[in-house]
MDTraj code that builds the backbone (N, CA, C; nanometers):
import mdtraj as md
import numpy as np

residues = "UNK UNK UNK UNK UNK UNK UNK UNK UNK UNK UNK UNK UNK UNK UNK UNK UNK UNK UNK UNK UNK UNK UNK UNK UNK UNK UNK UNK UNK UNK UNK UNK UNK UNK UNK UNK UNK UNK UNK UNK UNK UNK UNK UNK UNK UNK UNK UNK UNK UNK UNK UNK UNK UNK UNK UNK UNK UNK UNK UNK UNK UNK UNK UNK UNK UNK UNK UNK UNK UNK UNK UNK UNK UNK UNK UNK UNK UNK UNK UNK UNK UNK UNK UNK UNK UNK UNK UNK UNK".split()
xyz = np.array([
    [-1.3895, 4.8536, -1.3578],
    [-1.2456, 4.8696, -1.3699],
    [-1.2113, 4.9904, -1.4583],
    [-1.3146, 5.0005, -1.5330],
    [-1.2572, 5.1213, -1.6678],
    [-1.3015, 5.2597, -1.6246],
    [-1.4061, 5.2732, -1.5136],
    [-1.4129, 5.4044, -1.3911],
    [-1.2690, 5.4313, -1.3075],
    [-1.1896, 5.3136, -1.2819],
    [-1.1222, 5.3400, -1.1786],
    [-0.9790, 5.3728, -1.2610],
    [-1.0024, 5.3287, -1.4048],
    [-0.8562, 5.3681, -1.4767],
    [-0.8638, 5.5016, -1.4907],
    [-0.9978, 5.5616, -1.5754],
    [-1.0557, 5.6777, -1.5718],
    [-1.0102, 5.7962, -1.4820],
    [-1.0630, 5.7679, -1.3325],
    [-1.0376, 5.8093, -1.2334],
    [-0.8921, 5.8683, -1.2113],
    [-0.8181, 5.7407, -1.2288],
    [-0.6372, 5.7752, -1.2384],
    [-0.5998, 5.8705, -1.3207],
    [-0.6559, 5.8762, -1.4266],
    [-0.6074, 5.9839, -1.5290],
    [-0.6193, 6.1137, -1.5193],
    [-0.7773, 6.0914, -1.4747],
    [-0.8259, 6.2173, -1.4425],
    [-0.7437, 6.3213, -1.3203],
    [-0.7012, 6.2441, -1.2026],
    [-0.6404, 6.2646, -1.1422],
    [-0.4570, 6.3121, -1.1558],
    [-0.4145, 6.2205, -1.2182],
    [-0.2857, 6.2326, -1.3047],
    [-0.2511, 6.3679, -1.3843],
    [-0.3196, 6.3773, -1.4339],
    [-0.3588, 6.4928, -1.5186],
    [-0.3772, 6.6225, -1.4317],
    [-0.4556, 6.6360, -1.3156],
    [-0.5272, 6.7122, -1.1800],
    [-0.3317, 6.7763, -1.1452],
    [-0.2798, 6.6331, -1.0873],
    [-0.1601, 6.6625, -1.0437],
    [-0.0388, 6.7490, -1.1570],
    [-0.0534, 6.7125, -1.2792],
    [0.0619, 6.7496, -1.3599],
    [-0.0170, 6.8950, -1.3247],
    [-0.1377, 6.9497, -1.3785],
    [-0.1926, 7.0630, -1.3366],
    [-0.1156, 7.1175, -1.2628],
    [-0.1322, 7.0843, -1.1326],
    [-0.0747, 7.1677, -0.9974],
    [0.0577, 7.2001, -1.0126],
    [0.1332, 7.0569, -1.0444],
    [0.2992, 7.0867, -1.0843],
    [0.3055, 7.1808, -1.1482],
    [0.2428, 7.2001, -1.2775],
    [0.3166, 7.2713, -1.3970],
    [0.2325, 7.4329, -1.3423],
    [0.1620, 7.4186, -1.2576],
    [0.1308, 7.5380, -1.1877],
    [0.2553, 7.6660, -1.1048],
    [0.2609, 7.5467, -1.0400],
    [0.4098, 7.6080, -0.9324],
    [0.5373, 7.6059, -0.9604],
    [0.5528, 7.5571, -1.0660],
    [0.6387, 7.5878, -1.1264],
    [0.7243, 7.6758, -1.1324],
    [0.6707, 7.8248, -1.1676],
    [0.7201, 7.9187, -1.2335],
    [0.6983, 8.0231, -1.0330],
    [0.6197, 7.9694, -0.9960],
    [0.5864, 8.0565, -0.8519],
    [0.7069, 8.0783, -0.7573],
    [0.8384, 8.0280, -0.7263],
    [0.9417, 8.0367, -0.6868],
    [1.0133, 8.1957, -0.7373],
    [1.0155, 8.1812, -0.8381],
    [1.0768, 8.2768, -0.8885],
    [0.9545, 8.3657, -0.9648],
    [0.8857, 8.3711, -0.9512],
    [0.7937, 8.5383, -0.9032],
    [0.7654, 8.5545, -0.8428],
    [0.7637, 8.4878, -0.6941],
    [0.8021, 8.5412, -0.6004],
    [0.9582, 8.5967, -0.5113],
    [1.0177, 8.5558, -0.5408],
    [1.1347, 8.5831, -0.5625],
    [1.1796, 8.7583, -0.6629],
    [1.1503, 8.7558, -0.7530],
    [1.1535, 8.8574, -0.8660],
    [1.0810, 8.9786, -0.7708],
    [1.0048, 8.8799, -0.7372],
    [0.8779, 9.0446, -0.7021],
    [0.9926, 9.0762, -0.5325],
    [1.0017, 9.0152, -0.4584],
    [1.0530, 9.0737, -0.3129],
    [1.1934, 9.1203, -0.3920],
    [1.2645, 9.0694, -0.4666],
    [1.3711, 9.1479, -0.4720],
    [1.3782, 9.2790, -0.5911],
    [1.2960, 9.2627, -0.6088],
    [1.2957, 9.3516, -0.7850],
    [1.4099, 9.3340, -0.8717],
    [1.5004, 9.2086, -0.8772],
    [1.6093, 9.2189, -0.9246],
    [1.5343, 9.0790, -1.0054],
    [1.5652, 9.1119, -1.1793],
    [1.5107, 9.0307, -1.2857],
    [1.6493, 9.0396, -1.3865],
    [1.7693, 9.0336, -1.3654],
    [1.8658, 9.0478, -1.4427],
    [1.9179, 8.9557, -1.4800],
    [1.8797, 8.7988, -1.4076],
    [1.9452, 8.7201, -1.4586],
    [1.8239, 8.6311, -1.5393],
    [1.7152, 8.6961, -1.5584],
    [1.6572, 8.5589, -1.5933],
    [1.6404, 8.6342, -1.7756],
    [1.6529, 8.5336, -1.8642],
    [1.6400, 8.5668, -1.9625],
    [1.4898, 8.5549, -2.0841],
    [1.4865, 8.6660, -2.1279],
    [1.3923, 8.7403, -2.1617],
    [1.3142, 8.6178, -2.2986],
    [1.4441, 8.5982, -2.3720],
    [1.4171, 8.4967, -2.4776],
    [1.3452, 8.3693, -2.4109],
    [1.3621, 8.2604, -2.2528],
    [1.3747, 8.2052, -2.2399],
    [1.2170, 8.2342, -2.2310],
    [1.1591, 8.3584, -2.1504],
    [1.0145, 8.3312, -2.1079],
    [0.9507, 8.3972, -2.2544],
    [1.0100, 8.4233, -2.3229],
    [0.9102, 8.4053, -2.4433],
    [0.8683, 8.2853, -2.5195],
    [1.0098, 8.2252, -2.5462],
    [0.9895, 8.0881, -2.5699],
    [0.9070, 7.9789, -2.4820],
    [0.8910, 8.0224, -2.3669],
    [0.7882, 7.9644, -2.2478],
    [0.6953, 7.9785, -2.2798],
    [0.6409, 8.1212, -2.3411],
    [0.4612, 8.1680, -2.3511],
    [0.4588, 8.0980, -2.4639],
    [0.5393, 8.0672, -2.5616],
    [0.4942, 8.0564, -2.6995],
    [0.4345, 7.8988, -2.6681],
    [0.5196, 7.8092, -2.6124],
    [0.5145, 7.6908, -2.6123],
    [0.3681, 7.6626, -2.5579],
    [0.3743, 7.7451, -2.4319],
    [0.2642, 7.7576, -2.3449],
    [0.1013, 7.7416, -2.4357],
    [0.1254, 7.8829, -2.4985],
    [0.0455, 7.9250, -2.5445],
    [-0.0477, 7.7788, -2.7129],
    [0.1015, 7.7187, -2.7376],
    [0.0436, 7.6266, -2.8257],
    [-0.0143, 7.4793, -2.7583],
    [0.0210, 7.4633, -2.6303],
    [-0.0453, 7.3761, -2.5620],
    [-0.2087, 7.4030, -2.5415],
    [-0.2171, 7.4821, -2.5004],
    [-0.3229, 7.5999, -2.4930],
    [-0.4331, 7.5209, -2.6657],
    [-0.3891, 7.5589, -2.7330],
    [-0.4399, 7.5821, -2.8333],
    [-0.4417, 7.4187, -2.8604],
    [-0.3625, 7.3470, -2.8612],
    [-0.3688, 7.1881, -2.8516],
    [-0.4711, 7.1151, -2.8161],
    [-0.4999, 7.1686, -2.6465],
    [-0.5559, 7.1156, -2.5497],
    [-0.7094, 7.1749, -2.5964],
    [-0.7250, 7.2582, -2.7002],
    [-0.8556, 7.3309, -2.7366],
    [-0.9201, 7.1802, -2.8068],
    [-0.7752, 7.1843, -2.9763],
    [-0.8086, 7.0942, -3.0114],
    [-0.8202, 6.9493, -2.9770],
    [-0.8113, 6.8877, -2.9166],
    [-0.7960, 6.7388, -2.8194],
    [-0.9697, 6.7598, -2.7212],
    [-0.9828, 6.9418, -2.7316],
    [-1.0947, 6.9605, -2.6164],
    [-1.0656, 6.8564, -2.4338],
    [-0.9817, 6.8862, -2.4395],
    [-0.8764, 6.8387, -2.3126],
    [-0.8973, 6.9536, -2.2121],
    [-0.9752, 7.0070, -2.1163],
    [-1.0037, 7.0746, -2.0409],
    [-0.8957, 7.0624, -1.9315],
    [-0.8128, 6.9562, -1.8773],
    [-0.6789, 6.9794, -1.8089],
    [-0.5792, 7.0064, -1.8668],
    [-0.5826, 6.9385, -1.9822],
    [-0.4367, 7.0538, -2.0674],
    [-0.4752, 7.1749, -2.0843],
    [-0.5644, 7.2335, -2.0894],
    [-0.5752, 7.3873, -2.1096],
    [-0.5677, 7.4571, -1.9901],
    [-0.6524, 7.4303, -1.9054],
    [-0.6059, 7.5101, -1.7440],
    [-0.4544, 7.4825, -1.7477],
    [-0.3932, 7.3613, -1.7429],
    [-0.2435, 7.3507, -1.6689],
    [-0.0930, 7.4419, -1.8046],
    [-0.2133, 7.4675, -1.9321],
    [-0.0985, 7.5548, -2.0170],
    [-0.1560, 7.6603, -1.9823],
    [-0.2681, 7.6862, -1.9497],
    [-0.3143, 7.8548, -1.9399],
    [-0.2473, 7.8932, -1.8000],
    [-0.2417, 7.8246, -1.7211],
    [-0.2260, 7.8922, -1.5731],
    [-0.0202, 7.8899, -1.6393],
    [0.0460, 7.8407, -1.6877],
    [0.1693, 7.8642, -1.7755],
    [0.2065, 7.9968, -1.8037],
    [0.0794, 7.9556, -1.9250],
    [0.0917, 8.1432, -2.0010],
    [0.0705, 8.2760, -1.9060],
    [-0.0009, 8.2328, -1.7972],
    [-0.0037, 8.3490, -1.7158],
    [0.1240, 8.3445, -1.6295],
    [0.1767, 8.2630, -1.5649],
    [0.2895, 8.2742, -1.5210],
    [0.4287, 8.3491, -1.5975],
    [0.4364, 8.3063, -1.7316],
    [0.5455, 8.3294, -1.8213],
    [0.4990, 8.5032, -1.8308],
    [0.3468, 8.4861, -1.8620],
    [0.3341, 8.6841, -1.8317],
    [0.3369, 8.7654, -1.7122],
    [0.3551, 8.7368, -1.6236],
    [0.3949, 8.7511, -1.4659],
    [0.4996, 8.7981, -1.5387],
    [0.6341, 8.7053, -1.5218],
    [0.7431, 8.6785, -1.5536],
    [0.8044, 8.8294, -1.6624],
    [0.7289, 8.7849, -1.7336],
    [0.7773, 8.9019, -1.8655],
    [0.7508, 9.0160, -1.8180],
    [0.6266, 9.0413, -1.7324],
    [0.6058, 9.1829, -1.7008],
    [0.6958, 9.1989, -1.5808],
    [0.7468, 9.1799, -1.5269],
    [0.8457, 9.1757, -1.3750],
    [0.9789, 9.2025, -1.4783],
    [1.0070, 9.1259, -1.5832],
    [1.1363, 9.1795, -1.6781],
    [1.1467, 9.3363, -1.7010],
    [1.0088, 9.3511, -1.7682],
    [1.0011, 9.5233, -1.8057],
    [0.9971, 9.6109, -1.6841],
    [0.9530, 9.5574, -1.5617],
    [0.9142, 9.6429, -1.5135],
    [1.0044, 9.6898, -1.4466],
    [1.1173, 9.5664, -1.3623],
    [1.2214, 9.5836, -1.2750],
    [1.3497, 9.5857, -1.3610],
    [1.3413, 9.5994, -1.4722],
    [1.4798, 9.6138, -1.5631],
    [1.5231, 9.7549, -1.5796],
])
top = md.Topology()
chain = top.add_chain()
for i, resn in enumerate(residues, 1):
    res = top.add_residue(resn, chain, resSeq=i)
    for name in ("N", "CA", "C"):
        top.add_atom(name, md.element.get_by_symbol(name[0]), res)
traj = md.Trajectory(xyz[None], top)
């Protein structure tokens, strides 16, 4: 029984992954076909990486190998994001 709770979590965890993956993929793709980044605000995806970035560092300490992929693949999104600000602004 304590494999199959296991299992769930592991999985649970798999999924928030993917979610908190695609997340941010709507709108860089979006950003990128239109080159228009004017409405999204600059503070908002910093405050994204930062958060990101301390999950990241969380998930080090916990040694949580799905919290760190699902904040790292974050932080790269939020830097997508930021660089599409500079670039198309």
């Amino acid at each position: 029984m304590l494999d199959v709770y296991m299992d769930l979590i592991i999985i649970i965890g798999l999924l928030a992954v993917i979610v908190t993956g695609i997340r941010l993929l709507p709108q860089i793709i979006k950003s990128f076909r239109t080159k228009k980044v004017r409405d999204i605000s600059l503070l908002w995806e910093i405050i994204g990486v930062a958060g990101a970035v301390l999950w990241v560092f969380y998930g080090y300490l916990r040694q949580d190998l799905i919290l760190i992929i699902g904040a790292a693949v974050l932080v790269i999104s939020y830097g997508i994001l930021i660089f599409q600000k500079f670039i198309y602004s």
